[in-house]
C-alpha positions as CSV (number, residue, x, y, z in Angstrom):
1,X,200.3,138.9,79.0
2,X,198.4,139.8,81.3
3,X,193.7,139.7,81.6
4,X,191.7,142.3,82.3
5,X,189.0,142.4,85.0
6,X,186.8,145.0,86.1
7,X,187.7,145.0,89.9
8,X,190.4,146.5,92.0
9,X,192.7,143.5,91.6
10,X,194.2,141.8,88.8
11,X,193.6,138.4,89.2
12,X,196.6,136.7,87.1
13,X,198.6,137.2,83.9
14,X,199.8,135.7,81.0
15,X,202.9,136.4,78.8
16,X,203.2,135.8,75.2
17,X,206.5,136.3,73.4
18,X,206.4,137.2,70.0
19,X,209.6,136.3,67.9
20,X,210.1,138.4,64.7
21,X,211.4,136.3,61.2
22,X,215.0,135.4,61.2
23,X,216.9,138.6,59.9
24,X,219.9,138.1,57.7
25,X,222.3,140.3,59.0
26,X,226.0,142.0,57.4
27,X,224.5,139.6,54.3
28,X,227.7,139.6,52.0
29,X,227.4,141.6,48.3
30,X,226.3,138.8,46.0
31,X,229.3,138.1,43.6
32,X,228.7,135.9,40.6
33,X,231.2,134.2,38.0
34,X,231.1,131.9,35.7
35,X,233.6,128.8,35.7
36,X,234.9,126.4,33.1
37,X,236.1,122.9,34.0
38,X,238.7,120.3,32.1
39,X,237.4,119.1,28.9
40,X,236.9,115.2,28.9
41,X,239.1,113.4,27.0
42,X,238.0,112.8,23.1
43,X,235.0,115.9,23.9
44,X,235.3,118.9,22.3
45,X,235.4,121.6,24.8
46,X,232.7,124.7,24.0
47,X,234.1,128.0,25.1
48,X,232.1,130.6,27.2
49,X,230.9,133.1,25.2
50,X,232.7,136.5,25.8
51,X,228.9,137.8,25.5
52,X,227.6,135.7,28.8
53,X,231.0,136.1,30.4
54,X,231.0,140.0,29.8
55,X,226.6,140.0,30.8
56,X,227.6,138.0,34.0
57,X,230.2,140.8,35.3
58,X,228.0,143.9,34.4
59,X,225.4,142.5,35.9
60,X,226.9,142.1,39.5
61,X,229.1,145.2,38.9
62,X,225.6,146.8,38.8
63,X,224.2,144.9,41.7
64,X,226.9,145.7,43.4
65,X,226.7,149.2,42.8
66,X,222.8,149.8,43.3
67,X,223.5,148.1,46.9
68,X,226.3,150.9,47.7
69,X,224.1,153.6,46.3
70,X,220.9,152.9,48.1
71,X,223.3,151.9,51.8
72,X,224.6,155.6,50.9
73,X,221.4,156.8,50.9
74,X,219.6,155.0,54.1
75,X,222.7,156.4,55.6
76,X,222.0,160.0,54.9
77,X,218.1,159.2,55.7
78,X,219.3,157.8,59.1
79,X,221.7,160.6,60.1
80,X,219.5,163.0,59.2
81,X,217.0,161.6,62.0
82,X,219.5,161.2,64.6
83,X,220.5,164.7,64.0
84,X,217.1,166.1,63.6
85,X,217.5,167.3,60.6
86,X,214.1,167.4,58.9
87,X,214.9,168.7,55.0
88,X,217.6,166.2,54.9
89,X,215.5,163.7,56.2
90,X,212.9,164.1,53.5
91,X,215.2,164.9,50.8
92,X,215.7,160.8,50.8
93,X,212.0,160.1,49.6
94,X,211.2,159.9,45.8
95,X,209.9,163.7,44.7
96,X,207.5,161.6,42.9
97,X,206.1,159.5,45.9
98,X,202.6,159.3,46.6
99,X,201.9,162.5,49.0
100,X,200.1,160.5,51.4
101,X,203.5,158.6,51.9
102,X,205.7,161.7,52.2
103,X,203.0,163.0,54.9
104,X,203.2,159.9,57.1
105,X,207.2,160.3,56.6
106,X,207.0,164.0,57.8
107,X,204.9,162.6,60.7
108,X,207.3,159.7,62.0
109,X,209.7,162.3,61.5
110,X,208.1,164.6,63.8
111,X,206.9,161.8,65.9
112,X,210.3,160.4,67.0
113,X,211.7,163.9,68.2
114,X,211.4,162.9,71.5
115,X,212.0,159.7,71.3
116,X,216.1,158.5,73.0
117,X,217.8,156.9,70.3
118,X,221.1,155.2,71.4
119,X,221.1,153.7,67.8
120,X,219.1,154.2,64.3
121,X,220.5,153.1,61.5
122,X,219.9,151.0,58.6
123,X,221.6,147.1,56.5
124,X,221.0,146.7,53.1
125,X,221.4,143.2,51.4
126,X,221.6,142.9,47.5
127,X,219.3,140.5,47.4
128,X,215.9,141.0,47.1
129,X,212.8,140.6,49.1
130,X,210.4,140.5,46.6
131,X,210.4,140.2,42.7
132,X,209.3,144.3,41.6
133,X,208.7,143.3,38.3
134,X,205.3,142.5,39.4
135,X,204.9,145.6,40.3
136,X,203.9,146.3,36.4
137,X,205.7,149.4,36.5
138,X,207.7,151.5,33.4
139,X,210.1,152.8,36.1
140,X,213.5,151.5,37.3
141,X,212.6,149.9,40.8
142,X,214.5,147.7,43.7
143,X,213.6,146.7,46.5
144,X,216.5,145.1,48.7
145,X,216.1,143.7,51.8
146,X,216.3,146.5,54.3
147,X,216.5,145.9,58.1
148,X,216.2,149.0,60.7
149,X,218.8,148.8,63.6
150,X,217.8,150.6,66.4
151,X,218.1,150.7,70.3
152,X,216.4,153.2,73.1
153,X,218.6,154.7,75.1
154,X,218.2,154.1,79.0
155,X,216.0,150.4,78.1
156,X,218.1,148.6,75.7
157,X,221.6,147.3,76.1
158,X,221.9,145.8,72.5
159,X,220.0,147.0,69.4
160,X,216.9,145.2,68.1
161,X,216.9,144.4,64.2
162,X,213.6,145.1,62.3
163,X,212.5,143.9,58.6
164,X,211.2,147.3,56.1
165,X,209.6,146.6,53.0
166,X,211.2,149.2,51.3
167,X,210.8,150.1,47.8
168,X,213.4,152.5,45.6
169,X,212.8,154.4,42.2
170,X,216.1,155.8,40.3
171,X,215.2,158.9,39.0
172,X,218.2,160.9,36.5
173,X,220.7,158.3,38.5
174,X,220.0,158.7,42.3
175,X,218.2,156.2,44.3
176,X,214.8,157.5,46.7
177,X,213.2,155.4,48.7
178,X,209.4,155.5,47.1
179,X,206.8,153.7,49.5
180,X,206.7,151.5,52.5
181,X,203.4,149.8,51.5
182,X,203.8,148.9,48.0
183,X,205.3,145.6,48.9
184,X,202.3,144.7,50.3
185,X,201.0,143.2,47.9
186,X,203.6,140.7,47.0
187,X,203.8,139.7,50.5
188,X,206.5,142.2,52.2
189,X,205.4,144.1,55.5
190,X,207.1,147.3,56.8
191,X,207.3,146.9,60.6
192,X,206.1,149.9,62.2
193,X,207.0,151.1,65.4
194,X,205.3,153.5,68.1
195,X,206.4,156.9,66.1
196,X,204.2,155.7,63.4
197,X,201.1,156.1,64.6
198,X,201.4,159.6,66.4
199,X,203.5,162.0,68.5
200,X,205.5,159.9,71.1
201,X,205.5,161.4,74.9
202,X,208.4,160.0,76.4
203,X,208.7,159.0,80.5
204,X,211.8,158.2,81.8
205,X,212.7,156.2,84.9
206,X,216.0,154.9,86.1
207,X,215.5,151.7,84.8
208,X,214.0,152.4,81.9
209,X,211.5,154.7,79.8
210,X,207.2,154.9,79.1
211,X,206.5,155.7,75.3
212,X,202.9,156.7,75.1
213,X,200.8,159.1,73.3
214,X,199.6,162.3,74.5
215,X,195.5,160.2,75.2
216,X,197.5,157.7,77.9
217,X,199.9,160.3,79.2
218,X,198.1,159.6,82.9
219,X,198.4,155.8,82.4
220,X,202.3,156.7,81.1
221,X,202.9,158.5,84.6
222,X,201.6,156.1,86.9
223,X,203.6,153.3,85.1
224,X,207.3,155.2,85.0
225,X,206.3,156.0,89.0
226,X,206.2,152.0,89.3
227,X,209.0,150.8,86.9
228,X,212.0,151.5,89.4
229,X,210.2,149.3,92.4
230,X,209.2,146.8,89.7
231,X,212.5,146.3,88.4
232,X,214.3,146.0,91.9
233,X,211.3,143.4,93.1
234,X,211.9,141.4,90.3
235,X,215.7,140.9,90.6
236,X,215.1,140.9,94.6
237,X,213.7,137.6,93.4
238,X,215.6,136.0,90.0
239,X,219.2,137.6,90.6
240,X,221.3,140.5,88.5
241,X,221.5,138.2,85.4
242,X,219.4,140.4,83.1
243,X,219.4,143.6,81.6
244,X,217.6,145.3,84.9
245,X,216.1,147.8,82.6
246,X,213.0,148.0,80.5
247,X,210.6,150.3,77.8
248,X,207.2,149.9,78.3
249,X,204.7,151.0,74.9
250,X,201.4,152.4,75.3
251,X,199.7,152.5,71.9
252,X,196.6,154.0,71.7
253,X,194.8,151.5,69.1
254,X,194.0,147.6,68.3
255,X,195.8,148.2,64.9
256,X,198.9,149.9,66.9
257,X,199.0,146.9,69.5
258,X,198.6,144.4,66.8
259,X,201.9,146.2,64.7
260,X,203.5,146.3,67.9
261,X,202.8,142.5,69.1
262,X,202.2,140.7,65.9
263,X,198.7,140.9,63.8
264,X,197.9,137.6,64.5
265,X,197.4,138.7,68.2
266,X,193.9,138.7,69.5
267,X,193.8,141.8,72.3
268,X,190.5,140.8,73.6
269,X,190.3,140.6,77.6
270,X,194.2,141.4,77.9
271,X,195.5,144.0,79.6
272,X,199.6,143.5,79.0
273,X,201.9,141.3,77.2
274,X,206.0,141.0,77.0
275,X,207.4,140.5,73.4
276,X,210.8,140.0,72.2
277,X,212.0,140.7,68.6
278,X,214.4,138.0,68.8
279,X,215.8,135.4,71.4
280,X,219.5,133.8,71.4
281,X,219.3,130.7,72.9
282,X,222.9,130.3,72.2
283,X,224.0,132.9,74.4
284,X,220.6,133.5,76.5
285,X,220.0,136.5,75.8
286,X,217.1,138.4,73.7
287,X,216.5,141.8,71.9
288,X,213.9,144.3,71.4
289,X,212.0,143.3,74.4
290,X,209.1,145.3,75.3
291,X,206.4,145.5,77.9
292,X,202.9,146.5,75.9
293,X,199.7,147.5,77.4
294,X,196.6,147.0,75.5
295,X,194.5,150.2,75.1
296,X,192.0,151.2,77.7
297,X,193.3,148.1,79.5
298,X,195.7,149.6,82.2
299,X,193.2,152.6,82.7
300,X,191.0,150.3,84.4
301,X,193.2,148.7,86.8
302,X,193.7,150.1,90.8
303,X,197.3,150.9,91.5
304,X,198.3,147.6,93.4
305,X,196.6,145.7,90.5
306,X,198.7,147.9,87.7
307,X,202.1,147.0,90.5
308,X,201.2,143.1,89.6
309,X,200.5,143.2,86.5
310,X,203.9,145.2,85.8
311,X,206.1,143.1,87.7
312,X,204.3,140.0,86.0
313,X,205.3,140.9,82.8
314,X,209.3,141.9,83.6
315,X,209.3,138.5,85.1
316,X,208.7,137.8,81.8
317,X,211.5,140.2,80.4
318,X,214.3,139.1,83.0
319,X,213.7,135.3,82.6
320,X,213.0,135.3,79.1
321,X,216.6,134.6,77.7
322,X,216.8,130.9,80.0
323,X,213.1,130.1,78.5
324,X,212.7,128.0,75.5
325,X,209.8,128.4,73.7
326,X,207.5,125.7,74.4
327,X,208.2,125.1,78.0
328,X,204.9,124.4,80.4
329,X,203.0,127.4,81.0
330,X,202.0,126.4,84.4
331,X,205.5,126.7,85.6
332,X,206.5,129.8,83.0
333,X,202.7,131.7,83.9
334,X,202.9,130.9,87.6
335,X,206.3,132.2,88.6
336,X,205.7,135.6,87.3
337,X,202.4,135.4,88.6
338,X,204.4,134.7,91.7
339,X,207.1,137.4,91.1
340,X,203.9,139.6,90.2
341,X,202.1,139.1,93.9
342,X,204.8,138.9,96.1
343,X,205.0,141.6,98.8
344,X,201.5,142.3,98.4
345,X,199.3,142.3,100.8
346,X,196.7,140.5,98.0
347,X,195.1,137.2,99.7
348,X,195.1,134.7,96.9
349,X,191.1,133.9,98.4
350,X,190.4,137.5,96.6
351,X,192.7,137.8,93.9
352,X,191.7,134.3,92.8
353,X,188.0,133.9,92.9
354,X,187.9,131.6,89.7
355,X,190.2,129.2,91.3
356,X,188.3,129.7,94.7
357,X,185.0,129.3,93.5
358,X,186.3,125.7,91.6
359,X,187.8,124.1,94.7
360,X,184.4,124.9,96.9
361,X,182.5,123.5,94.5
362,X,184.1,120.4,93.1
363,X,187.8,120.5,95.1
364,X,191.4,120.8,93.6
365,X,191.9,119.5,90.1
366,X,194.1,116.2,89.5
367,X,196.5,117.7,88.0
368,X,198.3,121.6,86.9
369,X,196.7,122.7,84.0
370,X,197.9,121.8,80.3
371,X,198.8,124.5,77.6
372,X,196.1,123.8,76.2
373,X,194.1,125.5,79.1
374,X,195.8,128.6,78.2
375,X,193.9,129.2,74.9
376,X,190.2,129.5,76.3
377,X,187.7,132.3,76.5
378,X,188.1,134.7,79.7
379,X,186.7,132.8,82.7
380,X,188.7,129.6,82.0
381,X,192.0,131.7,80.8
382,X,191.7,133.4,84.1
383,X,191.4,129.7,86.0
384,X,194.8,128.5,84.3
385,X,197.0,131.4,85.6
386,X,195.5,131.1,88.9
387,X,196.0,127.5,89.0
388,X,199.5,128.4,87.7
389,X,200.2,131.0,90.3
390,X,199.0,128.3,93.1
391,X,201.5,126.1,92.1
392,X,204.6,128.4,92.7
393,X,202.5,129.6,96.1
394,X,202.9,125.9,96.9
395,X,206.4,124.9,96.2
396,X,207.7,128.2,97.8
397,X,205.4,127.6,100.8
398,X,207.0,124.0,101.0
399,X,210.2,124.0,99.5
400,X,211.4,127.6,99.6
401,X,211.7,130.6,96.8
402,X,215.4,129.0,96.1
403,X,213.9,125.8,95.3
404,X,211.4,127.4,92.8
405,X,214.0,129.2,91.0
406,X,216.1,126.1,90.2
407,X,213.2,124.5,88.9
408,X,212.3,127.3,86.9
409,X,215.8,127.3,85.3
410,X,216.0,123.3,84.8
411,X,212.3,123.3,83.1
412,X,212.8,126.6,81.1
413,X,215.4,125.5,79.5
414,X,214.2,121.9,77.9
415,X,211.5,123.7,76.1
416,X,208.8,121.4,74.3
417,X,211.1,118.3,75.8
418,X,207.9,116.5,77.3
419,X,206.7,115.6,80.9
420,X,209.0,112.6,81.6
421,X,212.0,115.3,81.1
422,X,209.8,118.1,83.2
423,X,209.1,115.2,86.1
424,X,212.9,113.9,85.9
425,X,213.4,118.3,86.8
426,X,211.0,118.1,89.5
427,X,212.7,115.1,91.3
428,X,216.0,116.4,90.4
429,X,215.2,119.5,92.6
430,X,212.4,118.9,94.7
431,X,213.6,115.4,95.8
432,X,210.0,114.2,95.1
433,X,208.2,112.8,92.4
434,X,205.6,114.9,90.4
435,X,202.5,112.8,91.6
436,X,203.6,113.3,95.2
437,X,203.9,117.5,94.3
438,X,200.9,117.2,92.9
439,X,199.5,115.7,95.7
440,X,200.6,118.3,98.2
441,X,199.6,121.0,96.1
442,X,196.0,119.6,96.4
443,X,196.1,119.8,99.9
444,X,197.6,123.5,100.1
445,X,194.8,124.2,97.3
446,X,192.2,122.8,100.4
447,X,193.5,124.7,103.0
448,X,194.0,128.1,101.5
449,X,190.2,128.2,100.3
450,X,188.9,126.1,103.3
């Protein structure tokens, strides 16, 4: 993520990745039986009843079938939106629905029409999210779990998997899909995506696309002329072993960035931030990763500082599948603070002035700063990516860009494993031990704001 400041420059960014639930996906049909073991000797044996035996069956028999049914239907309600086909598209909602909800569906309908879609489709799992008999209503009512697939053309190489709090009426034996908010209330959220909150103007780049609405269209163009530079810089510097592409979201509210990034997300003072829906540590990879820009924030930022703060953030989105969460900021912060500056003409006297104004005054600190420094109000959030950023300065200034990048990789990867594993990294590449790295970083701190 990245700060805002009211001058030409950016000084230094942040990025916070926000990982959705666990999703259950291809969840098997739920099949129930009942079973009766070997009588023990001298016990008389009680049968089943033929009753529960017969209640058990029709029961998952109608599970079973309620799942097909309502998968049939999401299916027509998702081909109908790849195909643009808007009466079909609304002939899935409950006739009965609250207007207000068939309205917002005609407007995300309408919303997405410009939108690439290399995938939109929906899973259905017979068990449910939530228990609808609390719903205190007369009518017949499930509500399944129901995940949205999806994938943008041009950004994303795999599809990203998305929780809907969906909730189905039969009416005269067909299943409609009735509301997206009335789980709400027993705890069930329906994400919601850019096409939700107004008409999506689409950008596209080589490497990727700009989603924005038609307020930040300006903002939008600016970004998509950056995104093809940005994206070469950053492999220039970590390699071809990511996805090379990227979408970038421009919503145009603090409840839109909040759907978008997660609603416990405070958007004060931050101009960008790189989320991911969900990260496989297994296989290094993540999905659903998306570059979003606060509102207002990128309008007040000069083109070189808009260059760093992009660059920042797809630092973040290349290295993000070899970075465990919990991994020392100062390391994670400063290289794509690093990435973010390099090739800039930017002296780190100017685009620093927090950190410069602390070493003139009381000298370096002892030590890099802690993740705790990361949480502050503005001035001192600002002072830990600087700090952050002077640290890679250092090592690559001492022990060369390759060097930096191996101890990215060996650190990013132990996650919250604790400083004697992240010092063990530093000797293992740098060849010295942290106090003595420390030590020389003090000294470059001296001599670049001497």
């Amino acid at each position: 993520m990245a700060t805002a400041r009211a001058r030409a420059v950016l000084a230094a960014g942040i990025a916070v990745v926000a990982l959705a639930g666990i999703l259950i996906l291809g969840v098997p049909l739920d099949e129930r039986h009942t079973e009766s073991g070997p009588a023990a000797p001298g016990a008389t044996r009680l049968a089943t009843p033929t009753s529960v035996t017969s209640s058990a069956a029709e029961e998952s028999a109608a599970e079973t079938a309620r799942a097909r049914e309502i998968s049939a239907l999401l299916t027509r309600r998702a081909t109908a939106l790849r195909e643009r086909d808007e009466q079909a598209f609304l002939a899935s909602l409950d006739p009965k629905a609250d207007p207000a909800f068939r309205t917002a569906q005609q407007a995300m309908f309408r919303n997405l029409a410009d939108v690439p879609l290399a995938e939109w489709r929906y899973q259905v799992a017979t068990e449910p999210v939530a228990d609808v008999a609390a719903l205190s209503s007369t009518e017949r009512l499930a509500a399944p779990r129901v995940d949205l697939v999806y994938a943008l053309a041009g950004a994303d190489q795999r599809p990203t998997t998305r929780p809907m709090g969906y909730l189905f009426v039969q009416r005269a034996g067909q299943w409609y899909l009735r509301s997206d908010t009335e789980l709400a209330e027993l705890g069930v959220d329906t994400w919601r995506g850019p096409w939700d909150f107004g008409p999506c103007v689409v950008f596209r780049a080589e490497s990727g696309l700009v989603i924005s609405h038609p307020s930040r269209v300006a903002t939008a163009r600016r970004l998509t002329a950056e995104l093809d530079a940005a994206v070469a810089a950053v492999t220039e510097v970590w390699g071809p072993a990511w996805a090379g592409t990227a979408a970038l979201w421009l919503p145009e509210t603090a409840e839109e960035m909040r759907a978008l990034v997660g609603p416990k997300f405070s958007t004060e003072g931050i101009v960008a931030v790189a989320v991911a829906d969900r990260v496989n540590e297994a296989d290094r990879t993540a999905r659903g990763q998306r570059v979003v820009f606060t509102p207002g924030g990128a309008e007040q930022l000069s083109d070189t500082a808009l260059r760093v703060v992009l660059r920042h953030e797809l630092a973040h989105i290349a290295t993000r599948g070899q970075t465990v969460d919990g991994a020392p900021k100062w390391l994670l912060e400063g290289f794509a603070d690093y990435v973010g500056y390099r090739g800039t003409t930017v002296p780190m006297t100017y685009a620093a002035p927090a950190l410069a104004a602390l070493v003139r005054a009381e000298g370096p600190p002892e030590e890099f700063p802690t993740d705790a420094d990361f949480h502050g109000d503005t001035h001192p959030l600002d002072l830990a990516y600087q700090l952050s950023w002077s640290v890679s300065s250092y090592i690559v200034e001492e022990y060369g860009e390759p060097r930096l990048l191996e101890l990215y990789r060996e650190v990013a990867a132990l996650g919250p494993a604790g400083r004697p594993a992240v010092d063990a990294a530093i000797r293992e590449v740098l060849g010295v031990p942290r106090a003595e790295l420390v030590a020389g970083w003090r000294d470059y701190l001296r001599r670049v704001f001497d």
